[in-house]
Backbone as a ProteinNet text record, in pm:
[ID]
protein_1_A
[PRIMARY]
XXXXXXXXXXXXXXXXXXXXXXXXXXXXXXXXXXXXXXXXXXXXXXXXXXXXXXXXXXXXXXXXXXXXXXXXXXXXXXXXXXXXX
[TERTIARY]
4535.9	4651.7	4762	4781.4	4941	5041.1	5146.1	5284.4	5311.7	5493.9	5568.2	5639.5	5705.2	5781.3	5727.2	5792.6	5794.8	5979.5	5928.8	6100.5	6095.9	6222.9	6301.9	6366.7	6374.1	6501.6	6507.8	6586.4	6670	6749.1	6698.3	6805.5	6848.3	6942.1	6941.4	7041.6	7009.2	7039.1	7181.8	7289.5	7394.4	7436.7	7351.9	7347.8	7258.1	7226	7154.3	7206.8	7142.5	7172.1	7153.5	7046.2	7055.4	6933.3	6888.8	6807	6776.4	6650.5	6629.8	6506	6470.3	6346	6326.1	6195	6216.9	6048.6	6045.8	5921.6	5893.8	5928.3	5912	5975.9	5909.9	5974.5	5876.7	6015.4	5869.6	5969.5	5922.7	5946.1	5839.9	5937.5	5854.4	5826.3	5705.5	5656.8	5591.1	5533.2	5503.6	5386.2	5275.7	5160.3	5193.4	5333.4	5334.9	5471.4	5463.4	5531.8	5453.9	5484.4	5412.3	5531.5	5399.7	5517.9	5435.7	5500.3	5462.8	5488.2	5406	5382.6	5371.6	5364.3	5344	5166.7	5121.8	5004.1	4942.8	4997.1	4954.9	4938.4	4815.1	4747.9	4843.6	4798.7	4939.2	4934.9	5049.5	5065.1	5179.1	5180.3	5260.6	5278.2	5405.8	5420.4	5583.9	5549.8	5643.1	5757.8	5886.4	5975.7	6037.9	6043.6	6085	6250	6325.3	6429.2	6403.1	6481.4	6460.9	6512.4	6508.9	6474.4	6417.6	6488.8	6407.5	6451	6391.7	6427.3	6341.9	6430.8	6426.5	6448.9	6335.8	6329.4	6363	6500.2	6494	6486.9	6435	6415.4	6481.5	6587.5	6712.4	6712.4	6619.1	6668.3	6755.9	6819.2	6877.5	6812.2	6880.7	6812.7	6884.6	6822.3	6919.9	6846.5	6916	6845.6	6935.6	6862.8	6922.5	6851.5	6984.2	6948.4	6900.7	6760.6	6719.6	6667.4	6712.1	6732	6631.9	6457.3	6339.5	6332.9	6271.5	6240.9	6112.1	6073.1	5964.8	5971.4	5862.8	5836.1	5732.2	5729.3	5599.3	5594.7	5463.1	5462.9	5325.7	5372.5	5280	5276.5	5177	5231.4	5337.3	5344.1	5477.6	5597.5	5591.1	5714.6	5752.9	5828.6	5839.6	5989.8	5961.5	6063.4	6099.2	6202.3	6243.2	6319	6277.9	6392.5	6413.2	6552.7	6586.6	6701.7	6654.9	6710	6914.3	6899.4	7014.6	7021.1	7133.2	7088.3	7213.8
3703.7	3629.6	3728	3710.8	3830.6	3755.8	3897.8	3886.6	3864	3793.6	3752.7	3839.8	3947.4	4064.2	4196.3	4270.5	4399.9	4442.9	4545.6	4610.1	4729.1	4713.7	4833.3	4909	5031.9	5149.6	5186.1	5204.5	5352.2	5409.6	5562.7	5644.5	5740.1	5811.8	5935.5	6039.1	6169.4	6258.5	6239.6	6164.8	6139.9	6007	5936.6	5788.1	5664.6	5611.4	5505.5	5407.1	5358.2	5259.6	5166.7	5125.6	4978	4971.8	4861.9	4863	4690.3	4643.3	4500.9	4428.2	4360.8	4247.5	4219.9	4247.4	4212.1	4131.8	4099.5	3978.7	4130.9	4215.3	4305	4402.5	4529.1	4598.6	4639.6	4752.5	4784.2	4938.5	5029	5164.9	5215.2	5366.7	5420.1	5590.5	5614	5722.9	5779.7	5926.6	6056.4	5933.1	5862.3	5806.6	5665.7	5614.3	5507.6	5423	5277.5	5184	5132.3	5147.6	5044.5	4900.7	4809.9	4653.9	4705	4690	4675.4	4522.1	4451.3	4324.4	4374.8	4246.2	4307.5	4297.2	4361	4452.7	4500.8	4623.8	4723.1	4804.2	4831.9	4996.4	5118	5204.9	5299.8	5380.3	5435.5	5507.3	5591.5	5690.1	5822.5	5857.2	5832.9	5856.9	5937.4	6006.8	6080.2	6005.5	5990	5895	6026	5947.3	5996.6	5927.6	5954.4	5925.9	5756.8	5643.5	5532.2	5438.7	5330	5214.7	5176.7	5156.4	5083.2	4976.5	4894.6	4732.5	4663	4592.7	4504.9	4328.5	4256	4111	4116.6	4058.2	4035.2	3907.3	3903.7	3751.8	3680.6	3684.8	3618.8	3527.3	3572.7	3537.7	3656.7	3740.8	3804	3942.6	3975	4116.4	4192.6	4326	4488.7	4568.8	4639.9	4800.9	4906.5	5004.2	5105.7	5202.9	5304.3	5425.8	5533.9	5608.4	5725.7	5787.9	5955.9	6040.2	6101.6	6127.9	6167.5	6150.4	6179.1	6115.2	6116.5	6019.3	5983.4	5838.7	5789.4	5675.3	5641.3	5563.8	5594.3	5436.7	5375.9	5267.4	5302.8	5196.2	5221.4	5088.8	4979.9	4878.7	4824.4	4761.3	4671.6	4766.8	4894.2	4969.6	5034.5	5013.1	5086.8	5156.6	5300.7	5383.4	5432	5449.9	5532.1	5642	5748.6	5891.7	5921.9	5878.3	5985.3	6048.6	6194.9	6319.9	6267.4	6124.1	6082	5962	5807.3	5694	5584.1
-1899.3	-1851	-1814.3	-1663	-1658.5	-1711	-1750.8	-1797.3	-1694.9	-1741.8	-1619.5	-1621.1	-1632.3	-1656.8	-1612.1	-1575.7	-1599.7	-1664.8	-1715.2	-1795.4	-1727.7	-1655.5	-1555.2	-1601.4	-1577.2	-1571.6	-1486.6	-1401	-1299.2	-1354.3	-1365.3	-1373.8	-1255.9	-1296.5	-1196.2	-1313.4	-1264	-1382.5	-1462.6	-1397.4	-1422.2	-1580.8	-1482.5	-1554	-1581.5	-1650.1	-1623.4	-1531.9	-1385.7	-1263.9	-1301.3	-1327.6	-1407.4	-1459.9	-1559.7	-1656.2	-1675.7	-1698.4	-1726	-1677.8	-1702.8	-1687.1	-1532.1	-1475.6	-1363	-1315.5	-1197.2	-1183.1	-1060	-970.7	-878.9	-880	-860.4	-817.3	-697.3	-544.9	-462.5	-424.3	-382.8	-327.1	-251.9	-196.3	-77.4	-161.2	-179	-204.1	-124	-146.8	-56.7	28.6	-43	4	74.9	48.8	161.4	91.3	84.8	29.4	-51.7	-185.5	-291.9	-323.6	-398.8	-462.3	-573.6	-708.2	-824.1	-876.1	-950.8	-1011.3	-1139.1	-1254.4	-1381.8	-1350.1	-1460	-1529.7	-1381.2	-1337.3	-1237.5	-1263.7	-1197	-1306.5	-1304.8	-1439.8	-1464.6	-1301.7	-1302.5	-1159.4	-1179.4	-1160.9	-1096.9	-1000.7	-892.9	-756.5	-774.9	-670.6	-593.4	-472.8	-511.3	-463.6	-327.8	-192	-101.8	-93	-3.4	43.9	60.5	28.9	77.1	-0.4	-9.7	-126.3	-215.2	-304.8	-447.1	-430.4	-389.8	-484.1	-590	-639.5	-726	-769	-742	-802.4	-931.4	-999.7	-1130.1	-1148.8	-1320.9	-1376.6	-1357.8	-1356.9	-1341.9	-1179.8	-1112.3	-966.9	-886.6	-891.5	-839.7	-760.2	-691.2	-606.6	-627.1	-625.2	-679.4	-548.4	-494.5	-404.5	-405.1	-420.6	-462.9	-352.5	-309.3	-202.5	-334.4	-308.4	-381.7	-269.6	-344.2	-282.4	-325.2	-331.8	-400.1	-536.3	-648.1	-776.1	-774.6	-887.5	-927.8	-959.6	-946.7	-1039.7	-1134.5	-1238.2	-1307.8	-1387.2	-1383	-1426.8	-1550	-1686	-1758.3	-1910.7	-1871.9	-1949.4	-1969.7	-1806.9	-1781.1	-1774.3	-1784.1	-1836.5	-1688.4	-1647	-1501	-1505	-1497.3	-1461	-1336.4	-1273.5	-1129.8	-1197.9	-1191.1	-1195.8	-1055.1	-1042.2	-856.4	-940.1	-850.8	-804.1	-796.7	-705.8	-700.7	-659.3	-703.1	-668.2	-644.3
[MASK]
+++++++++++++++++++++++++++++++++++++++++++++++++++++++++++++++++++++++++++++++++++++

């Protein structure tokens, strides 16, 4: 049975951007544009210049400009580290 969740962080070296429960997230890495859903296999990508967005639980939408990073998903747990955001 999938979760309805995934749990977000963005950071960037400064600060935490925002943090919280979300139904999507999607970004653009070195290999293309991914959407993450909850239970998506673990993954390690390389964040280019572009957009992060974000579906939260709540109903609401978040996007954020990153400036390369990473992202890394791993049991619902999805992190973005950019460089800058």
């Amino acid at each position: 049975m999938a979760s309805s969740n995934l749990t977000v962080e963005v950071v960037s070296p400064e600060k935490r951007v925002w943090s919280g429960e979300a139904t999507m997230v999607s970004a653009r890495t070195l290999e293309g544009d991914i959407g993450i859903l909850p239970d998506h296999a673990p993954l390690l990508g390389v964040l280019v210049d572009g957009t992060v967005s974000i579906k939260a639980s709540d109903g609401s939408s978040h996007e954020f400009q990153m400036s390369g990073g990473f992202i890394s998903v791993s049991k619902n747990r999805v992190s973005v580290l950019g460089e800058s955001a």
